[in-house]
BAMILO-623984 format. One line per field, with one value per residue (C-alpha): x, y, z; residue number from 1; residue in three letters. Coordinates in nm, 2 decimals. Layout:
<recs>
east [X, ...] .
north [Y, ...] .
up [Z, ...] .
k [NUM, ...] .
r [ALA, ...] .
</recs>
This chain:
<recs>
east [3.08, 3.04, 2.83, 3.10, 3.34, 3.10, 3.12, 3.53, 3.68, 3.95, 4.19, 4.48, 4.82, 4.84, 5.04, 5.30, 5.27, 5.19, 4.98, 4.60, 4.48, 4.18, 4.03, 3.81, 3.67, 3.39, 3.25, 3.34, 3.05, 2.79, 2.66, 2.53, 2.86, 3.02, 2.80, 2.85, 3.21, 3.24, 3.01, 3.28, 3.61, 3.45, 3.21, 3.53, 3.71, 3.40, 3.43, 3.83, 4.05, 4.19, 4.33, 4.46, 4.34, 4.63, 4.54, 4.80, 4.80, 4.63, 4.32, 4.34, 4.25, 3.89, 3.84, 4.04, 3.86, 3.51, 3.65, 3.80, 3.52, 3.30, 3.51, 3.59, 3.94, 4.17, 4.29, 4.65, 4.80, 5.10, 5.24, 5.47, 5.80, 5.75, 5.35, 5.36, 5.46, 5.61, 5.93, 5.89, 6.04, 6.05, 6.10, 6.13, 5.94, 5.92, 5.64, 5.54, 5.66, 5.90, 6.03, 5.91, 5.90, 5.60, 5.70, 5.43, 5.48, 5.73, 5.40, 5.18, 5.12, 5.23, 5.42, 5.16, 4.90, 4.65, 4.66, 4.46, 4.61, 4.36, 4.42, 4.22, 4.45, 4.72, 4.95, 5.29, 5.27, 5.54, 5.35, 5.16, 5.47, 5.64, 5.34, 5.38, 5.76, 5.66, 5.40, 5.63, 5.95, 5.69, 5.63, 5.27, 5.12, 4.93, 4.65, 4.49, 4.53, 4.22, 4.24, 3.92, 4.09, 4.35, 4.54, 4.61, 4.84, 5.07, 5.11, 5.12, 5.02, 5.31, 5.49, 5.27, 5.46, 5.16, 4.93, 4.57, 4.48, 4.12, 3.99, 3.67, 3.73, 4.01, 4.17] .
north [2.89, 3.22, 3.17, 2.95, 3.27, 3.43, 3.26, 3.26, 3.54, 3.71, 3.84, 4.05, 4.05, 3.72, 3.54, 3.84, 4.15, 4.11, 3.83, 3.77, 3.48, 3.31, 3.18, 2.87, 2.85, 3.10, 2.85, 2.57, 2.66, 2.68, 2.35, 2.42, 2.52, 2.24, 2.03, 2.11, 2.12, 1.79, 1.67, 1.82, 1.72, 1.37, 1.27, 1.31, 1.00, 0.77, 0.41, 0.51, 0.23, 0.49, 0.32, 0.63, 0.98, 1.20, 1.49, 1.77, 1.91, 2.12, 2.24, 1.87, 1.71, 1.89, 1.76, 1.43, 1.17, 1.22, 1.21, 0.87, 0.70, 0.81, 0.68, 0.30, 0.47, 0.51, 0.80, 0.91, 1.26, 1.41, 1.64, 1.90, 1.72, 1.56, 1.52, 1.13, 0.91, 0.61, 0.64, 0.88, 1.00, 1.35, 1.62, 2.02, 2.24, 2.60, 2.80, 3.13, 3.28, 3.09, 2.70, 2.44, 2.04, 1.79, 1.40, 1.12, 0.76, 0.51, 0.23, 0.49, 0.38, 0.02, -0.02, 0.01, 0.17, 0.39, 0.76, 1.09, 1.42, 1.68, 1.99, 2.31, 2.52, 2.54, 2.82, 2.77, 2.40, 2.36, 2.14, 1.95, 1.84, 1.70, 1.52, 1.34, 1.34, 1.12, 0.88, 0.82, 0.73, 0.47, 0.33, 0.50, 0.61, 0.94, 0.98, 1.32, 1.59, 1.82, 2.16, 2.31, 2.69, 2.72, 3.03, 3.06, 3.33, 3.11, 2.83, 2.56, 2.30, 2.35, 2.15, 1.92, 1.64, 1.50, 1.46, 1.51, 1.82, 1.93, 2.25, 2.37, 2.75, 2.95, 3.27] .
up [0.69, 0.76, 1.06, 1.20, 1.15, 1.31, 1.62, 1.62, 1.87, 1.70, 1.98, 1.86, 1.98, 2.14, 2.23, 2.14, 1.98, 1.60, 1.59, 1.58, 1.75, 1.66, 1.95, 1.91, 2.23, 2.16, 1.92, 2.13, 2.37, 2.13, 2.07, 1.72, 1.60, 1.81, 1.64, 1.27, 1.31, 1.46, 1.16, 0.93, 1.06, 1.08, 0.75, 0.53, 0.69, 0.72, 0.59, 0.57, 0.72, 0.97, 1.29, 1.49, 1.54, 1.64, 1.88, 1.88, 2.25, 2.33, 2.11, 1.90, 2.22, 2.18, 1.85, 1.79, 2.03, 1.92, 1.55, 1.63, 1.80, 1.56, 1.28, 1.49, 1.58, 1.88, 1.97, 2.05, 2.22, 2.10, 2.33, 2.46, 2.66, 2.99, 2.96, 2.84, 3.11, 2.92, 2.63, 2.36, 2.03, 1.94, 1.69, 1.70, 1.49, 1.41, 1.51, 1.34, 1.70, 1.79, 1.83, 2.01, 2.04, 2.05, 2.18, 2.11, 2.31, 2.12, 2.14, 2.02, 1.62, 1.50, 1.18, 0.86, 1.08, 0.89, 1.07, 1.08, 1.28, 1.37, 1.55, 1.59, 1.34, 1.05, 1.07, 0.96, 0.90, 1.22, 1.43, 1.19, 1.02, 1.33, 1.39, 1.04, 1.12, 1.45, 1.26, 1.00, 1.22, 1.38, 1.06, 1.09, 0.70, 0.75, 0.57, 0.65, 0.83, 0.97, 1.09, 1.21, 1.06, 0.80, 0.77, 0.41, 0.38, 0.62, 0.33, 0.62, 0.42, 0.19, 0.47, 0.53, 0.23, -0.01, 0.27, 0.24, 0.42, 0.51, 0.68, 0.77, 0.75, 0.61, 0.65] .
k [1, 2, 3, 4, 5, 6, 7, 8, 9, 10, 11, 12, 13, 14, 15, 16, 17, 18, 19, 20, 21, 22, 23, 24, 25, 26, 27, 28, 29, 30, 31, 32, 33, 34, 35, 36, 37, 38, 39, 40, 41, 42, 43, 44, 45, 46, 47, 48, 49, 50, 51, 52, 53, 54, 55, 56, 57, 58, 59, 60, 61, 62, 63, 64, 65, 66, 67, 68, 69, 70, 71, 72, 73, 74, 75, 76, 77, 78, 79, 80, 81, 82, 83, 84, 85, 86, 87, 88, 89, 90, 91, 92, 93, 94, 95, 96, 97, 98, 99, 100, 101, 102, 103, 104, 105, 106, 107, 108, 109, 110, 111, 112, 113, 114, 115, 116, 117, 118, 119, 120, 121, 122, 123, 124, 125, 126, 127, 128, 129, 130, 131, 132, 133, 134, 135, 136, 137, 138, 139, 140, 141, 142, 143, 144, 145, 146, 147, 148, 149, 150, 151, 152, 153, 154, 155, 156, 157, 158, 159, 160, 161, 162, 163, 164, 165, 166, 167, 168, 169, 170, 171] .
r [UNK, UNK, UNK, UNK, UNK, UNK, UNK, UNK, UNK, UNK, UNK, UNK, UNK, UNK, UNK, UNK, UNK, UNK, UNK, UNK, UNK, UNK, UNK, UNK, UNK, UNK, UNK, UNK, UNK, UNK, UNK, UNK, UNK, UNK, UNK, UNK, UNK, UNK, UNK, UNK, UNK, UNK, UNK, UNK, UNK, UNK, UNK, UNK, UNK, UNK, UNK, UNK, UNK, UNK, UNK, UNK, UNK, UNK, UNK, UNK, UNK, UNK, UNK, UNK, UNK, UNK, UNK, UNK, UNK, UNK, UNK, UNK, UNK, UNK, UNK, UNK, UNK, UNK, UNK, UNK, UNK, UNK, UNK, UNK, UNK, UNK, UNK, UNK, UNK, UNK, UNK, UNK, UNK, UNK, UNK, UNK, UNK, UNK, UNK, UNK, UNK, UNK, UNK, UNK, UNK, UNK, UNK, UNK, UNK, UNK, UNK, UNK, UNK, UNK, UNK, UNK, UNK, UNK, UNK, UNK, UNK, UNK, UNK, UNK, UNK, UNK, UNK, UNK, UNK, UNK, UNK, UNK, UNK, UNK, UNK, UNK, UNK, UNK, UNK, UNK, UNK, UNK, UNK, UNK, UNK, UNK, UNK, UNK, UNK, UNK, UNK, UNK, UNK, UNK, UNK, UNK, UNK, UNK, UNK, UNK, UNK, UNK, UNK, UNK, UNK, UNK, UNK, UNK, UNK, UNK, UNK] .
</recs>
């Protein structure tokens, strides 16, 4: 794990004064690390009856469509407002910055679907929880979560309601 922290840019101050970012994209690049990590968000959910893989925009988008079609899924985007073309539903979150909200498509997951949310990091818990909130008011039943980094000392997961939650490297 260590030599996947190793290959995580750490960029302070961003996006505001205070906080340290962990920028993923420097492991992105390098296809050994791409390749374990992909190996690792995905062998948990193998042989699962999973029929959606959530991306939260942006950095889920990286990770969430292999993950599905590796696991016989299909994948959905949840976004910011004004990104999906068709009707949506929505719900606000907090961030540890600030608030924002994230909108998935009304057709997106059918009543008693089976779904998994991956994104590239837990913080707060903020946007991962709207993303449940969302599956939920579609009738959706999560079943995971996957964060490629968790910060720990942000208790995120403490929002996240009884869901399974796995991570790949913590802070």
């Amino acid at each position: 794990m260590d030599d996947l922290k190793s290959l995580i840019r750490e960029v302070p101050d961003f996006p505001k004064e205070g906080i340290l970012f962990y920028d993923v994209t420097t492991l992105l690049k390098d296809v050994q690390g791409l390749s374990e990590v992909l190996k690792q968000l995905t062998e948990p959910f193998e042989g699962l009856s999973i029929h959606k893989v959530i991306g939260i925009e942006s950095r889920g988008f990286i990770f969430a469509p292999t993950i599905a079609r590796r696991i016989g899924a299909g994948f959905v985007p949840v976004r910011k407002p004004g990104k999906l073309p068709a009707a949506t539903i929505s719900a606000s979150y907090d961030l540890e910055y600030g608030q924002d909200e994230l909108e998935i498509h009304k057709d997106a997951i059918s009543t008693g679907e089976n779904v998994l949310i991956v994104d590239d990091l837990i913080a707060t818990g903020g946007t991962a929880a709207a993303t449940i909130e969302l599956v939920r008011r579609l009738g959706g039943n999560v079943v995971a979560a996957a964060f490629l980094v968790e910060l720990e000392f942000l208790n995120g997961r403490q929002k996240l309601d009884g869901v399974d939650i796995v991570s790949i490297l913590q802070y």
